[in-house]
C-alpha positions in Angstrom: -10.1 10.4 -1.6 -8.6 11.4 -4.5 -5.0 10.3 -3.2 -6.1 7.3 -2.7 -8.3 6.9 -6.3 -4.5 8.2 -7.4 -2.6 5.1 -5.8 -5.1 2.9 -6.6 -5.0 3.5 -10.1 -1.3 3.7 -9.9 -1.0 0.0 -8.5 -3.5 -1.6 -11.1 -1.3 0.0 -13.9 1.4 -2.1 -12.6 -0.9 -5.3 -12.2 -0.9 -5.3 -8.4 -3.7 -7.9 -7.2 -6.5 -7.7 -4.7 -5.9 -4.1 -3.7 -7.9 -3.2 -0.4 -8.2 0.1 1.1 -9.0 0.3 5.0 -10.0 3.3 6.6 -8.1 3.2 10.3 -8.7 6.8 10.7 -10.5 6.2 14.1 -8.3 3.0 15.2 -5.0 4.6 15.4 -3.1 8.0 14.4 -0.1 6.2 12.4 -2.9 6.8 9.3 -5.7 7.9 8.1 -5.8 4.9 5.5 -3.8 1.6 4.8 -3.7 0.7 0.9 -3.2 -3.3 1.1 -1.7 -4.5 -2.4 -0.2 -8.4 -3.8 2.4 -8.6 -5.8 3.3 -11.7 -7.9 6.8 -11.8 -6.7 9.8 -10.1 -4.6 11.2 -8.5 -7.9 7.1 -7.4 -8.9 6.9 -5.9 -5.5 10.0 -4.0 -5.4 8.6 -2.9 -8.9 5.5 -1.7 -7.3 7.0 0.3 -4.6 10.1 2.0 -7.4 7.2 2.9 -9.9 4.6 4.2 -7.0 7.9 6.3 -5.6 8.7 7.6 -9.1 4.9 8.8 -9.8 4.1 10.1 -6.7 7.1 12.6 -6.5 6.2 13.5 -10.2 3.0 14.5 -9.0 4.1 16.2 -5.4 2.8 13.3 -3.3 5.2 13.6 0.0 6.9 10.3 0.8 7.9 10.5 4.5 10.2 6.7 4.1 9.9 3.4 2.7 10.9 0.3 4.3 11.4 -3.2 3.1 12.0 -2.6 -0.6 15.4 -4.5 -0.2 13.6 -8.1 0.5 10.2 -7.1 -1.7 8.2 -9.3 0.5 6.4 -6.8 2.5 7.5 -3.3 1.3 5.6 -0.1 3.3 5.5 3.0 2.0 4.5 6.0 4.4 3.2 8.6 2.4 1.8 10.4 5.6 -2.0 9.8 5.9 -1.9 7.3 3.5 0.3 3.9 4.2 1.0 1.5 1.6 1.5 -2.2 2.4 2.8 -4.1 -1.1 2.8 -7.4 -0.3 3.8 -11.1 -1.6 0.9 -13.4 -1.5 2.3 -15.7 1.2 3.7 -12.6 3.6 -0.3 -11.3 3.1 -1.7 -14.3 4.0 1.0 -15.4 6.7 0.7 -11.8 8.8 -3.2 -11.3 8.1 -3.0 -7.4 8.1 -6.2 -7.4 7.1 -7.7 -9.3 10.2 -5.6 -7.0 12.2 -7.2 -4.1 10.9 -10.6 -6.0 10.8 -12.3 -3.0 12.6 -11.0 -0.5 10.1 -14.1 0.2 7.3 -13.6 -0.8 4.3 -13.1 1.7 1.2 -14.4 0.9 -1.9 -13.7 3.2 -4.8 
């Protein structure tokens, strides 16, 4: 919990929007959580992803890759158990990750 009160916290200093936390622990073994995050914009995202990258390795956070950075619309970052989605508001709302995932629980923090 306290990676993911960390990234959290992390994302709201950089004015990430309607952050959502979904525990898929018992729907798949990719994760134990997805972190689901807005950005205002391609250049905001890829903002997002450089600053959570910079901050996590400061604080010895393993980062196994991170994909999509280049086109900032839907940016992953796989940081093991914890796998975060940074996403533009149409890309969120056009792939519906959460309604995917709508069996995962719901973390609130």
């Amino acid at each position: 919990m306290e990676k993911l009160k960390l990234i959290k916290d992390l994302l709201e200093n950089k004015k990430a929007e309607d952050i959502a936390i979904l525990d898929v622990s018992e729907l798949t073994n990719i994760a134990d959580y997805f972190i689901i995050a807005t950005a205002n914009s391609e250049i905001h995202g890829r903002a997002l992803a450089d600053y959570l990258e910079e901050e996590l390795n400061k604080r010895n956070v393993p980062i196994h890759h991170v994909e999509g950075k280049e086109s900032g619309k839907w940016i992953l970052i796989d940081a093991l158990d914890i796998i975060i989605h940074i996403f533009t508001k149409e890309w969120r709302d056009h792939y519906g990750i959460e309604w995917l995932w709508s069996e995962a629980k719901r973390v609130e923090l």
